[in-house]
C-alpha positions in Angstrom: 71.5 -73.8 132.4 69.1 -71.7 130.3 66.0 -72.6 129.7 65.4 -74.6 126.9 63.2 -73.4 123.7 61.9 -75.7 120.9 63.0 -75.0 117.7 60.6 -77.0 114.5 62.4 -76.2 111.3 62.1 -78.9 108.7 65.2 -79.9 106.7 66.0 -78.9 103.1 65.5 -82.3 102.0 62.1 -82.3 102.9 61.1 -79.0 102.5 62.6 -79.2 98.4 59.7 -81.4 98.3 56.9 -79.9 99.4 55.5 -78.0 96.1 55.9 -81.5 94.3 53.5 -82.7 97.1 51.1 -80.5 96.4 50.9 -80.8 93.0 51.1 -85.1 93.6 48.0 -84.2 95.8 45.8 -82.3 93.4 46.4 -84.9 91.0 45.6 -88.0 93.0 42.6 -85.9 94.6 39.0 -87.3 93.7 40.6 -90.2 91.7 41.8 -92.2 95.1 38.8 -95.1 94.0 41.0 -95.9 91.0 44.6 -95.5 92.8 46.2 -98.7 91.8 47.3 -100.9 93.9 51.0 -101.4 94.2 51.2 -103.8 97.6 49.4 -105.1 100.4 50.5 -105.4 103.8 48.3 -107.7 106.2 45.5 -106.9 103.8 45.7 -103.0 104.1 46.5 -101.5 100.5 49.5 -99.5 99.4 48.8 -97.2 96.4 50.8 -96.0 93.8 49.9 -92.3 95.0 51.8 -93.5 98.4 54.5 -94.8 96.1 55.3 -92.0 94.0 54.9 -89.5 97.2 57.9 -91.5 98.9 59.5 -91.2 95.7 59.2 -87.2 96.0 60.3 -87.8 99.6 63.8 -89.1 98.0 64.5 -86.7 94.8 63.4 -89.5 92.8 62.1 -88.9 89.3 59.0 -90.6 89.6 59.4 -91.1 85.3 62.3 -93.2 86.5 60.7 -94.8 89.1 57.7 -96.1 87.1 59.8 -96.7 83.9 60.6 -100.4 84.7 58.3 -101.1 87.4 59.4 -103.6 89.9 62.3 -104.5 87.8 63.9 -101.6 88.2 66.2 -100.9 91.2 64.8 -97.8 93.1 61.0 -98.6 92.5 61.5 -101.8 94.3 63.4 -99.5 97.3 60.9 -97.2 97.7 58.3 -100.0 97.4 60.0 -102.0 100.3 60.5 -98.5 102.3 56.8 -98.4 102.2 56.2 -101.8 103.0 58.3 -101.6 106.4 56.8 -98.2 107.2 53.4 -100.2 106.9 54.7 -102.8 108.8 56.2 -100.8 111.6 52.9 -98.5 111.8 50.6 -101.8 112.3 52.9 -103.1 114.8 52.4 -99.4 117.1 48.8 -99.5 116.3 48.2 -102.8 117.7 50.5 -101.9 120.8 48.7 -99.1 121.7 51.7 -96.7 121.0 50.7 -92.8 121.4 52.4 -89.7 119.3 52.3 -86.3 120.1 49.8 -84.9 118.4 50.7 -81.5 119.6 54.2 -81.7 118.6 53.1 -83.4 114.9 51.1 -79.9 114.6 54.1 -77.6 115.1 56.0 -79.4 112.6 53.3 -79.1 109.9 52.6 -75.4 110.9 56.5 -75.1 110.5 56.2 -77.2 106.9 53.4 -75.1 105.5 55.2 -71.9 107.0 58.0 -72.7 104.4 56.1 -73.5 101.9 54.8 -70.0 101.9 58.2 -68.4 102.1 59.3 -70.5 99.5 55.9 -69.2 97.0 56.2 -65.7 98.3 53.4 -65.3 101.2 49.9 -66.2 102.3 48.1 -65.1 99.5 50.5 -66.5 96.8 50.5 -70.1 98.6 46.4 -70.0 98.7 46.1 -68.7 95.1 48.8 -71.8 94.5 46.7 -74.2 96.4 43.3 -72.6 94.9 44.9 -73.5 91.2 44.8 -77.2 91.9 42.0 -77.0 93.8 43.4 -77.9 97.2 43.1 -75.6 100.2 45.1 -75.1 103.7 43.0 -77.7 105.7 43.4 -80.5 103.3 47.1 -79.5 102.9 47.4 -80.2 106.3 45.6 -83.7 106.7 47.9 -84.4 103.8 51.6 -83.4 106.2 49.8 -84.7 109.5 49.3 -87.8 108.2 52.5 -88.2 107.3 54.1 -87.0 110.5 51.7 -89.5 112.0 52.5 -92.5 110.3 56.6 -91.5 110.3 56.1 -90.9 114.1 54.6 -94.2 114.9 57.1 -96.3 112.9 59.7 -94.5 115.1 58.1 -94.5 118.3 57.5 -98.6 118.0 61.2 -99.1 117.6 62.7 -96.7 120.0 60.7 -98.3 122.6 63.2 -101.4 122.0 66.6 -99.7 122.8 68.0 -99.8 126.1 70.8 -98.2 126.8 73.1 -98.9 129.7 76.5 -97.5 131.2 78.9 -100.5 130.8 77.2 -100.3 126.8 77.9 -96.2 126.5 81.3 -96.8 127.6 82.4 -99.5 125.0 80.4 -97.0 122.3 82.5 -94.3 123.6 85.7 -96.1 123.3 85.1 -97.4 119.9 84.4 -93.7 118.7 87.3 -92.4 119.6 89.1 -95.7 118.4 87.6 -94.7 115.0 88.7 -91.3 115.2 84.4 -90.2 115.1 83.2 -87.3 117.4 81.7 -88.0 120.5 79.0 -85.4 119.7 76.9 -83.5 116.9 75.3 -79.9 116.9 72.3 -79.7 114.0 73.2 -76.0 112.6 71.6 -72.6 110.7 73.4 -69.7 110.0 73.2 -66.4 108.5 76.7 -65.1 107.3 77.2 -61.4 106.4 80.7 -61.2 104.5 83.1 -58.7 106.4 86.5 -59.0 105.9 89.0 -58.6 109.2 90.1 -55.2 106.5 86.9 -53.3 106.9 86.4 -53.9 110.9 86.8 -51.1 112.5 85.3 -49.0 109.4 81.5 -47.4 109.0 81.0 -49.9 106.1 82.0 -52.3 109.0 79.9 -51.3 111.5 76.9 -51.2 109.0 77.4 -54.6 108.5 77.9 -55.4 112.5 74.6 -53.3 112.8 72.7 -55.4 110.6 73.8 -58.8 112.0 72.4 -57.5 115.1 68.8 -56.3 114.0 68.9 -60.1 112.6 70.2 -61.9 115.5 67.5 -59.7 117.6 64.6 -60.0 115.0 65.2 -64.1 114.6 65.9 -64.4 118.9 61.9 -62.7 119.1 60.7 -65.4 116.6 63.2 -68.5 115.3 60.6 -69.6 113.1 61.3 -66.6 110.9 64.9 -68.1 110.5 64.8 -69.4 107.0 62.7 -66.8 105.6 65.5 -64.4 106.4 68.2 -66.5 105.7 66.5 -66.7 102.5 66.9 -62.9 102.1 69.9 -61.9 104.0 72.6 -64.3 104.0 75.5 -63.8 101.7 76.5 -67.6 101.5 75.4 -68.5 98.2 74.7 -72.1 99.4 73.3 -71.3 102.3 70.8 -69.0 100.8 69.2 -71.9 98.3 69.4 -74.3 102.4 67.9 -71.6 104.1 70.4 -70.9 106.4 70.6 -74.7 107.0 73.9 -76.7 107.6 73.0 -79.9 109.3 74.4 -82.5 111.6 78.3 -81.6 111.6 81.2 -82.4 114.4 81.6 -79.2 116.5 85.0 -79.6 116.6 85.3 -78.8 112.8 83.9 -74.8 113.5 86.1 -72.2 113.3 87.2 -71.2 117.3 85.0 -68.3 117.4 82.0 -70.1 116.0 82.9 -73.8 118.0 82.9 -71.6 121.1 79.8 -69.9 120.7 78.0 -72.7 119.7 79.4 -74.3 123.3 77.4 -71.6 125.2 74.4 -72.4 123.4 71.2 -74.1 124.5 69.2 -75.9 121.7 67.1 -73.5 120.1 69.2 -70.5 120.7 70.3 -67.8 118.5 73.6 -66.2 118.9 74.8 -63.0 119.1 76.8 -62.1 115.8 80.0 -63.9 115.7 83.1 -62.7 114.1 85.2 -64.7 112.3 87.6 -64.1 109.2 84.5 -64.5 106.4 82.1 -62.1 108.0 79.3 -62.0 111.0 77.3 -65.3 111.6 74.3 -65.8 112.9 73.8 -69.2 114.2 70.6 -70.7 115.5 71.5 -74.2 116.9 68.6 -76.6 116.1 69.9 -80.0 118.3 72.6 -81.3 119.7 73.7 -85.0 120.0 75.3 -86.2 123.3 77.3 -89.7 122.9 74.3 -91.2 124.3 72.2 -89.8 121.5 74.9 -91.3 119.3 74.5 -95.1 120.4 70.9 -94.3 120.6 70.8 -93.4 117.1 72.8 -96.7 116.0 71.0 -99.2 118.5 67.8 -97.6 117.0 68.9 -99.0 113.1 69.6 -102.1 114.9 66.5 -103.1 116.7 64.9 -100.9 113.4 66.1 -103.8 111.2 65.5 -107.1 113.9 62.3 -106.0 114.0 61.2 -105.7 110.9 62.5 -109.4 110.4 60.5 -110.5 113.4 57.4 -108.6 111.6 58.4 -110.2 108.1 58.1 -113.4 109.3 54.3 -113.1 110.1 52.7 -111.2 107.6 51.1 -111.6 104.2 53.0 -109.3 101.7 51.8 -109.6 98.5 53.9 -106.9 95.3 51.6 -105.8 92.2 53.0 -104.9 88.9 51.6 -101.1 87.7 48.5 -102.6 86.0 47.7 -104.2 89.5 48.3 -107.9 88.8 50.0 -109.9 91.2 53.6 -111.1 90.5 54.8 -111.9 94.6 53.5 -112.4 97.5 56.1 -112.8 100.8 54.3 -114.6 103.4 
């Protein structure tokens, strides 16, 4: 087995929102006092800055999220969202429950990393930041707080599932049963479009050449992946993704591209791989055994059991957007 490299690249998802966090940032900034007050959780306030930064979190317009207020459907989700994540977060505090601070760092490095492909550099994303007067450092404090909290929620519940071998067998069995895979690979690629015609041919082998320099230039440093997936690849959706595909069934890869991604270790970059539609580049970001599966399920699970437990003995009290109270859930 080869030795094992770490590979932090945020998802789309996330990363679509980043700008928007900024800017939600630089407008909350020196105006915290008068954040109003949209819960409270065993005392500790939830503002409306937290609320509309979930919102971001979701692709939510934050116009429609504050239209109705509580009445309306997806202000009351995010609201409850945030409510658990409170919940969960006082429930690790007061067990002591460590994160990795050193890991939390590397994903926010990774974070601000695409936020400065995304703006065109170092100097554009500081002249961004400059604009609405934020800077680097408190850009960071605003990520690693996240990560924190989004850590610790996690941390408290996986600490609940045990998983045994009579268990993983009757999840196993009920997979297949179901006709789901028994395993997930988390993907990137970079595809250069090279038809089986012009193999063979120097326009060919100018492409080959280049999915090379790639593959070699990303293996020396996979944190450049979605910058140059951004540049290079010619999958129109994959360019606006950065490369990124996601959690997918390996069994649904073309052979070549199933096979390579066999070989491959998590955080690994492949050689180029030929299929039909050109070269790919893949970079595999995680891979899910059956075990990670049932984890993954058991984790929603005791996720949802104990936040009932936690309901059940705390003060909860809901605002309306001019901070009156209109419920509390004790």
């Amino acid at each position: 087995m080869r030795p094992r490299r770490t590979v932090i690249l945020p998802p789309p998802a996330r990363l679509a929102t980043l700008v928007g966090l900024v800017l939600l940032a630089a407008a909350t900034a020196g105006a915290l006092p008068t954040d109003a007050i949209v819960a409270r959780v065993n005392g500790t306030p939830i503002l409306l800055s937290e609320l509309k930064e979930a919102a971001l979190n979701q692709d939510i317009p934050i116009d429609a999220l504050t239209l109705d207020g509580l009445r309306g459907e997806k202000y009351r989700l995010v609201l409850t969202q945030l409510v658990d994540e409170e919940l969960l977060v006082q429930e690790a505090r007061q067990s002591e429950i460590k994160v990795d601070d050193v890991e939390i760092a590397r994903l926010v490095d990774a974070m601000i990393n695409q936020l400065r492909v995304e703006l065109g550099g170092m100097e554009a994303l500081e002249a961004f930041l400059r604009k609405h007067s934020l800077t680097l450092d408190s850009l960071r404090r605003m990520l690693t707080r996240r990560e924190r909290r989004g850590a610790l929620a996690a941390r408290v519940v996986a600490r609940r599932v045990n998983l045994d071998a009579e268990a993983l067998a009757d999840f196993a069995r009920r997979r297949r049963e179901a006709g789901l895979p028994l395993e997930e690979v988390n993907l990137a690629q970079i595809l250069l479009v090279c038809p089986p015609a012009l193999r063979g041919t120097r326009e060919g082998e100018e492409v080959h050449t280049r999915a090379l320099r790639l593959a070699r230039e990303i293996g020396g440093d996979t944190s450049r992946f979605t910058e140059l997936a951004m540049q290079h690849t010619e999958d129109p959706a994959g360019r606006s993704r950065g490369g990124y595909i996601g959690w997918m069934d390996p069994q649904g890869l073309l052979g070549p591209l199933r096979d390579a991604v066999a070989a491959m270790d998590p955080g690994e970059v492949s050689a180029p791989v030929a299929t039909d539609e050109g070269y790919h580049v893949l970079l595999l970001l995680g891979r899910r055994s059956t075990r990670d599966l049932m984890f993954a399920e058991q984790f929603e699970k005791q996720r949802a059991e104990l936040l009932t437990q936690l309901r059940q003995n705390a003060s909860i009290q809901l605002f309306d957007l001019d901070g009156n109270p209109i419920e509390t859930i004790q």
